[in-house]
C-alpha positions as CSV (number, residue, x, y, z in Angstrom):
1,X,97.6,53.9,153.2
2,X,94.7,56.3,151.9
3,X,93.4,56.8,149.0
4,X,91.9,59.5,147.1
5,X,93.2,63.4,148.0
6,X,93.7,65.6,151.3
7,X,91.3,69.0,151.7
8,X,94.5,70.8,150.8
9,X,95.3,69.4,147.7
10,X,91.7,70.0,146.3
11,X,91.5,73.8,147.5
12,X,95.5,74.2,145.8
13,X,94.1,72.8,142.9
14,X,91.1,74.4,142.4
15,X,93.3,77.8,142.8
16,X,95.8,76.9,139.6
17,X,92.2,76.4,138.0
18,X,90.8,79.2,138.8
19,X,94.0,81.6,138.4
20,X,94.5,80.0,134.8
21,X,90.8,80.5,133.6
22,X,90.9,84.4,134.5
23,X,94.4,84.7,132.9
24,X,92.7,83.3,129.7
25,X,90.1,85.3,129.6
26,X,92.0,88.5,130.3
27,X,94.3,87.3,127.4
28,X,90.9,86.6,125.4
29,X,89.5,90.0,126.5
30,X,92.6,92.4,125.5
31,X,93.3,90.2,122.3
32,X,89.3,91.3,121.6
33,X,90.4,94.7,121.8
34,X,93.0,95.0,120.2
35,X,91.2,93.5,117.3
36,X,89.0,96.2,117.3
37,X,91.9,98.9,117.8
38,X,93.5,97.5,115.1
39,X,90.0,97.6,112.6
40,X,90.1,101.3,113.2
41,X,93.1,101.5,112.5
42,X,92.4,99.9,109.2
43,X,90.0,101.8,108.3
44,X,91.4,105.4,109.7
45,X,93.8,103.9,106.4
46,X,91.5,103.5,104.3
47,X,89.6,106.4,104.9
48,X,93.3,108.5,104.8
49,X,94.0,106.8,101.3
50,X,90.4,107.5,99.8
51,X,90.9,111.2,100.8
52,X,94.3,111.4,99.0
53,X,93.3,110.3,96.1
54,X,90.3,112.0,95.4
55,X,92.5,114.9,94.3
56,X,93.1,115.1,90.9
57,X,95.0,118.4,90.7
58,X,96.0,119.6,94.3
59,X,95.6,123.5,95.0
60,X,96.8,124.5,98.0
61,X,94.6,124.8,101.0
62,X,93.0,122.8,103.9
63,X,89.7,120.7,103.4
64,X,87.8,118.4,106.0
65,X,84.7,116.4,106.0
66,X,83.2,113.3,108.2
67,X,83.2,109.7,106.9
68,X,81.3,107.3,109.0
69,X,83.1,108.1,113.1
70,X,85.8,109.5,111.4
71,X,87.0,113.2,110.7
72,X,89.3,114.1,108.0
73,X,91.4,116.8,107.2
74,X,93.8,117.2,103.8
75,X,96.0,119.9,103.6
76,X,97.8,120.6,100.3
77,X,100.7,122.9,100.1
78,X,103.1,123.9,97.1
79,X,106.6,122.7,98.0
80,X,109.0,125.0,96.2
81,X,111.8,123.2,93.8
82,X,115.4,123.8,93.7
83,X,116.0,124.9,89.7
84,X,118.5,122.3,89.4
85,X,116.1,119.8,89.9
86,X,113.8,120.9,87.0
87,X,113.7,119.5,83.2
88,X,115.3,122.1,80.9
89,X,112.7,121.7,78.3
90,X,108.7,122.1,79.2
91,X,106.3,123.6,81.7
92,X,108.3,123.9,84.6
93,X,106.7,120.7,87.1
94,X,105.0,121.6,91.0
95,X,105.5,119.8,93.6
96,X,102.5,119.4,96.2
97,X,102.6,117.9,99.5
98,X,99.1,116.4,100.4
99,X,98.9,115.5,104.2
100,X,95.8,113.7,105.5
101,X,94.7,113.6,109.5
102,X,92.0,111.2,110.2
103,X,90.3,111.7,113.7
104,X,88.5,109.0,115.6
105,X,87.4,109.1,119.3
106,X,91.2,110.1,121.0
107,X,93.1,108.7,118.4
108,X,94.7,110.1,114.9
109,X,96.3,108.5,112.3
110,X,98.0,111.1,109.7
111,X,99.6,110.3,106.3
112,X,101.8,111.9,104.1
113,X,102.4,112.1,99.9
114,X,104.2,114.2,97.3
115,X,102.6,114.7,94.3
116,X,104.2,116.3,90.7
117,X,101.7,118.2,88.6
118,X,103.0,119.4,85.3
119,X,102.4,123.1,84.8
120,X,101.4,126.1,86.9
121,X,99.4,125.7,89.9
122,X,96.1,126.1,89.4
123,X,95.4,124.4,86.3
């Protein structure tokens, strides 16, 4: 009876060894970047809410700017409302649709809102 292990089962061994540690760190490497993907993402969000809500009362038209790697663009359009929908009594109310593209590298993350402003548009 021998002891100890055949040339065989050392070099079978040593490939489940070596097959497991680059399947962990390809595992390690794509979990890495999608950590990364999904910080742009967060702050392609961020970026998206901050231009929404710097808009106080929305006119219509397109504006764009830079923030850090990212581009931006808001449009604002006037979305027309049935009458049946508006308040008898008052200024009649607008309804603006705000839509914000943010831009980084080949990616793009757009959001969407409705705002009501009281009034005509303009004021």
């Amino acid at each position: 009876m021998s002891r100890g292990f055949t040339l065989l089962e050392v070099l079978v061994a040593l490939t489940i060894l070596a097959i497991s540690i680059v399947t962990l760190m390809q595992l390690s490497s794509q979990g890495l970047r999608l950590l990364r993907l999904s910080d742009d993402y967060q702050q392609a969000v961020l970026v998206a809410d901050r231009v929404v809500r710097a808009v106080d009362v929305p006119r219509e038209g397109i504006e764009s700017g830079e923030e850090g790697a990212f581009r931006w663009e808001r449009r604002v359009s006037l979305v027309p409302l049935p009458e049946e929908l508006t308040p008898g009594a008052g200024p009649k109310p607008n309804l603006f649709a705000l839509s914000v593209a943010v831009r980084w590298g080949s990616r793009t993350l757009e959001i969407a809102s409705l705002r009501a402003v009281p009034g005509n548009p303009g004021q």
